[in-house]
C-alpha positions in Angstrom: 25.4 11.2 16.9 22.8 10.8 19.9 19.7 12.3 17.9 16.7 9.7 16.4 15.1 9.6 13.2 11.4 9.3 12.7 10.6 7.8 8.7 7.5 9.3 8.0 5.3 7.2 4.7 2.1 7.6 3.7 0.7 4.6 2.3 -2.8 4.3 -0.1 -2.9 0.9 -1.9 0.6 0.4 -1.7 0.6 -3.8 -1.7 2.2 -4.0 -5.1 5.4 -1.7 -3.5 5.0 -1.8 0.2 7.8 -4.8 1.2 10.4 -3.4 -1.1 9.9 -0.2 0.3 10.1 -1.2 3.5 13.0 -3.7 2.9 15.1 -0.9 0.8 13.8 1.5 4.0 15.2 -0.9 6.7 18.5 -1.7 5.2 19.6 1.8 4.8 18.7 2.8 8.5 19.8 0.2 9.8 23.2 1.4 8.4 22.8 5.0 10.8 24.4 5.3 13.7 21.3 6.9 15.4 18.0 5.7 16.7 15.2 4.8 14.1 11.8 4.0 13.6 9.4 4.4 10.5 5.7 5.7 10.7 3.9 3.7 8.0 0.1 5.7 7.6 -2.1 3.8 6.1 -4.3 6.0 4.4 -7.9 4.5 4.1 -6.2 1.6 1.6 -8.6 -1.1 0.3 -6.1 -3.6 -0.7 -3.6 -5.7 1.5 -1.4 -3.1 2.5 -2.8 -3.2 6.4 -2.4 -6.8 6.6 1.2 -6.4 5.3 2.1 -3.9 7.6 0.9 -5.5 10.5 3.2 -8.3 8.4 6.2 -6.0 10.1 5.4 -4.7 13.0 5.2 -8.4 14.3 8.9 -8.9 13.4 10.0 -5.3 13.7 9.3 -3.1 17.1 10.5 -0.1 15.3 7.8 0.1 12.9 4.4 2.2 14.1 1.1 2.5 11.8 -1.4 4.8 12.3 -4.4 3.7 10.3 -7.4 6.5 9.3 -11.4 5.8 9.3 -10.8 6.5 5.3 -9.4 7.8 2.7 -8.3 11.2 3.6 -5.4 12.4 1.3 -1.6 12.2 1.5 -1.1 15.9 2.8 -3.6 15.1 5.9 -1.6 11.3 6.4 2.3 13.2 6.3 0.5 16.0 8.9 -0.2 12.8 10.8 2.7 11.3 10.6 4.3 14.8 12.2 1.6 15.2 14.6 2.7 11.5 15.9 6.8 11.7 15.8 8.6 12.2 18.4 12.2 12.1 17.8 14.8 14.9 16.5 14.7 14.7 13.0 11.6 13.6 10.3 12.3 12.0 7.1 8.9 12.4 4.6 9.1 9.8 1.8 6.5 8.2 -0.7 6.3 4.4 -0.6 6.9 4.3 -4.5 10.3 4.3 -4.1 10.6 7.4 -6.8 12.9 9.0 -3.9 15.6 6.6 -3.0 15.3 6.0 0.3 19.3 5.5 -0.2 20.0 8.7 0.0 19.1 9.6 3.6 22.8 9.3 4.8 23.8 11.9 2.4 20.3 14.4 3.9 21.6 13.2 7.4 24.9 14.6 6.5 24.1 17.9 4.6 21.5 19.1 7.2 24.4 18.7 9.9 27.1 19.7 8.1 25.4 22.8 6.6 23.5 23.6 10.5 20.3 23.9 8.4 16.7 22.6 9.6 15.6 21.3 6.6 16.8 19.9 3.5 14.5 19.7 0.3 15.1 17.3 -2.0 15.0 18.9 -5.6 14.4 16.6 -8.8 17.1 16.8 -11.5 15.2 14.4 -13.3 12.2 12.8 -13.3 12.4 9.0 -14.9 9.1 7.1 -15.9 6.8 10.2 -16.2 5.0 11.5 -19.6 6.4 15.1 -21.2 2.7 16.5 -19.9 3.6 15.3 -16.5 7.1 16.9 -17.0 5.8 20.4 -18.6 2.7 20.5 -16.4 4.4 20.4 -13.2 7.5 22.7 -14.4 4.2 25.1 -15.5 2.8 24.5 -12.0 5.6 25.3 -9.5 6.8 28.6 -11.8 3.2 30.0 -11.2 2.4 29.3 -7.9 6.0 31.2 -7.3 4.4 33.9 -9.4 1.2 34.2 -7.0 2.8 33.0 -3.7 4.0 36.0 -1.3 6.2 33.4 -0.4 9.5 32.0 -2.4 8.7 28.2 -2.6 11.6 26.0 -4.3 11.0 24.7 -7.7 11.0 21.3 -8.9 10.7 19.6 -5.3 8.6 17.9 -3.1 7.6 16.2 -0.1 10.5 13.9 0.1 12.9 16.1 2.5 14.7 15.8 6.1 12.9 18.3 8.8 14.5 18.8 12.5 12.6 19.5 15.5 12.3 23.1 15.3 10.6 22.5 12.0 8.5 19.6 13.1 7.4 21.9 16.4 6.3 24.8 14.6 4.5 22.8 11.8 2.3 20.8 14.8 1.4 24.4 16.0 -0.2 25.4 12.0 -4.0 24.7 12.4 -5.0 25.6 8.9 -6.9 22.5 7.1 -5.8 22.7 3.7 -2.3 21.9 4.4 0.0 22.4 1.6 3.1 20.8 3.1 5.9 21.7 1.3 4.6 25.3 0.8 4.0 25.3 4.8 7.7 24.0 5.4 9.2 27.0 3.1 6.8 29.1 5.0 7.9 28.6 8.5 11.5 29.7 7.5 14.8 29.0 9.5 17.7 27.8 7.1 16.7 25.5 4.2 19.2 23.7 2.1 18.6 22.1 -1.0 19.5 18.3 -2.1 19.7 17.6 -5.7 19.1 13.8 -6.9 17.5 11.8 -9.9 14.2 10.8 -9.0 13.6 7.1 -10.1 10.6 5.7 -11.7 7.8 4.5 -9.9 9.0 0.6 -8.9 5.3 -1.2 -9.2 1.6 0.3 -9.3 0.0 3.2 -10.3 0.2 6.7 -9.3 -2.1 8.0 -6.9 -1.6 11.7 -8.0 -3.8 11.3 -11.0 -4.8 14.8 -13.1 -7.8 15.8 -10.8 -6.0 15.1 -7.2 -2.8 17.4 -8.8 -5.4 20.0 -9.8 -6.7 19.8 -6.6 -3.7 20.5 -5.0 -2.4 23.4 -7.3 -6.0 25.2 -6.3 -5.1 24.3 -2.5 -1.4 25.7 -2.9 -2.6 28.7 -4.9 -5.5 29.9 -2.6 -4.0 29.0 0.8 -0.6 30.9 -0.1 -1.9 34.2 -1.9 -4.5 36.7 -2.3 -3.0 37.8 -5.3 -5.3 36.0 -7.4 -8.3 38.1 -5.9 -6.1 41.3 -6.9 -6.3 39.8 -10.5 -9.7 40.1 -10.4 -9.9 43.4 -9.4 -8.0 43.9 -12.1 -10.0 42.4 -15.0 -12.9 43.8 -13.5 -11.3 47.6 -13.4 -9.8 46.7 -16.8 -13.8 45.5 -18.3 -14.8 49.2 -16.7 -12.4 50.9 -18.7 -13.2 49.2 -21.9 -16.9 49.7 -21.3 -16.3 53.7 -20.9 -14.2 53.8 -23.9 -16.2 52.1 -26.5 -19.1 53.6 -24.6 -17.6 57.6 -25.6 -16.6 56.0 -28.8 -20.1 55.3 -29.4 -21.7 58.6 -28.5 -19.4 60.2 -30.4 -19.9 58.0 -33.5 -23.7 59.2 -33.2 -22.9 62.4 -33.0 -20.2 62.9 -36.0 -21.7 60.0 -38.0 -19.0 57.5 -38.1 -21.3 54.9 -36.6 -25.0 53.3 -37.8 -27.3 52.3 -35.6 -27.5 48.8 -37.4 -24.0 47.9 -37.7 -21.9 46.4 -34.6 -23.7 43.3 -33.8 -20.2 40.7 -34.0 -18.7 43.5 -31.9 -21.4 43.3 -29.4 -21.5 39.6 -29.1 -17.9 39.3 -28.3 -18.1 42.2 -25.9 -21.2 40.7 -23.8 -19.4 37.3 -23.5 -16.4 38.8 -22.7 -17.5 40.7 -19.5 -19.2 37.6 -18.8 -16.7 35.6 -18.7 -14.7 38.6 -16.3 -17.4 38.1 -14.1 -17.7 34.7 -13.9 -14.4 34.4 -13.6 -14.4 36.9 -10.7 -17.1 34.7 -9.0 -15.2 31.6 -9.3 -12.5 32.8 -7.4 -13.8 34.8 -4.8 -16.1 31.7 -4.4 -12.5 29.5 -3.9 -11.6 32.1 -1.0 -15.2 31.6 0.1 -15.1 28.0 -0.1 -11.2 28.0 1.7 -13.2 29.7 4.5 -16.2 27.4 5.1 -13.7 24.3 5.5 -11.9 26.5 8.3 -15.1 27.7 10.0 -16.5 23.7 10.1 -13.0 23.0 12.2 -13.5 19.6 11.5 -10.4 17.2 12.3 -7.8 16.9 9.2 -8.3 13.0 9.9 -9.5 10.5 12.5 -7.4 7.6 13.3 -9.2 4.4 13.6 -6.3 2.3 15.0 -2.5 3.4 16.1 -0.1 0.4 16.9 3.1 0.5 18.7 2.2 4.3 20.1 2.1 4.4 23.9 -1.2 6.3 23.8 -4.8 5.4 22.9 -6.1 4.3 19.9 -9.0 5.8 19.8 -7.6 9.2 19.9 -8.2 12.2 17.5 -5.9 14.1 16.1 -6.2 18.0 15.4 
């Protein structure tokens, strides 16, 4: 096999995990019969993890880093990790080591076997997580399929094998809220999946807390459907309808004398928060699209990259 293999990891205040990941990382590729090299991104991280990467690249010529101004996010640090690869095929995988990074023979070998472009990685299991990590993210890929005009695999995600084609047409998406896995569906071509056990997380603490994962649900939801913008159509066309019944209900009461003129007040209360909360509601999401929008207009970069290292071009070069 004459093709090359770019690993692709983002890294945020990943000292406690970073050399076993690397280690673990350089035994299994150096097992391929293919060219290698890993992309370590070191995503704004305040702890060591700069200094030990740095560690390897001094003893390993196959190891790049690209290092941000800050701390941008792990969608914007994979998009510049496939902004920055070059070779045939891209393997995205966390530094945690919760996707084995022993398993890339068997991706190598599925995506050439099968003549697919991608294969996603889908959890059988998830070890070391709570049951509201468990039922929250079942909950969370099941709706966004619900919403999305798109069919996005359940139960998966970043950690999957992309070829060229996929990495070339990706580069050429200039949205800003990337949702990665969602854009990788999007694109289309053939897409296999890969089923494994996904391991606990070998040392540290996530960095996927509650508010970055709701964060990212909004992202996925709003960049991959308008439908929740036809659900408040609606709610709203739904509140009209109830208005105009209860308000004929009403006149009518008046006029045969089922109704007084001093009885109705829970009714009302409930009613007047109710088509409050419809509009609000309504607000708050048209306001998301609105939002969505603003970040596009402002085309500022996903990222700037303070420092690249073992890149033949400038350091001081922006990405998109």
């Amino acid at each position: 096999m004459n093709k090359s293999l770019s690993v692709i990891v983002p890294c945020f205040n990943e000292e406690e995990v970073i050399v076993e990941s690397y280690r673990r990382l350089q035994l299994v590729l150096s097992t391929l019969q293919l060219k290698s090299e890993i992309i370590f991104i070191n995503d704004g991280s305040t702890d060591n993890t700069e200094s030990i990467l740095t560690g390897f690249l001094k003893s390993d010529k196959t190891v790049k880093i690209i290092s941000f101004s800050r701390n941008f996010g792990h969608q914007k640090a994979v998009t510049a990790g496939l902004n920055n690869c070059s070779s045939d095929m891209a393997l995205i995988i966390d530094a945690d080591l919760q996707d084995p990074p022993e398993l890339i023979p068997e991706m190598i070998e599925t995506l050439e076997k099968s003549n697919a472009q991608v294969v996603y990685c889908v959890r059988k299991t998830r070890k070391g997580e709570g049951i509201f990590k468990k039922i929250s993210a079942k909950l969370f890929y099941r709706t966004l399929n619900f919403f999305s005009e798109v069919r996005l695999p359940v139960d998966t995600g970043d950690f999957r094998l992309i070829d060229r084609t996929i990495i070339d047409e990706f580069n050429k998406l200039n949205e800003k809220g990337k949702y990665i896995r969602g854009l990788i569906s999007w694109v289309g071509f053939k897409q296999v999946p890969f089923y494994y056990e996904r391991e606990a997380r070998f040392a540290g603490e996530t960095k996927y807390p509650f508010a970055k994962m709701l964060k990212l649900a909004t992202t996925s939801l709003l960049y991959f459907s308008t439908k929740p913008l036809r659900v408040a159509t609606t709610l709203g066309f739904i509140s009209v309808v109830i208005a105009l019944g209860l308000a004929i209900w009403s006149i009518l009461g008046k006029i045969i004398g089922y109704t007084h003129a001093d009885s109705g007040w829970t009714s009302l209360f409930v009613l007047i928060i109710f088509f409050g909360g419809v509009q609000l509601l309504t607000i708050g999401i048209v306001g998301a699209y609105i939002g969505n929008l603003f970040d596009e207009i402002k085309n500022r970069p996903e990222y700037i990259i303070r420092k690249k290292e073992n890149f033949e071009i400038k350091n001081d070069e922006r990405s998109k």
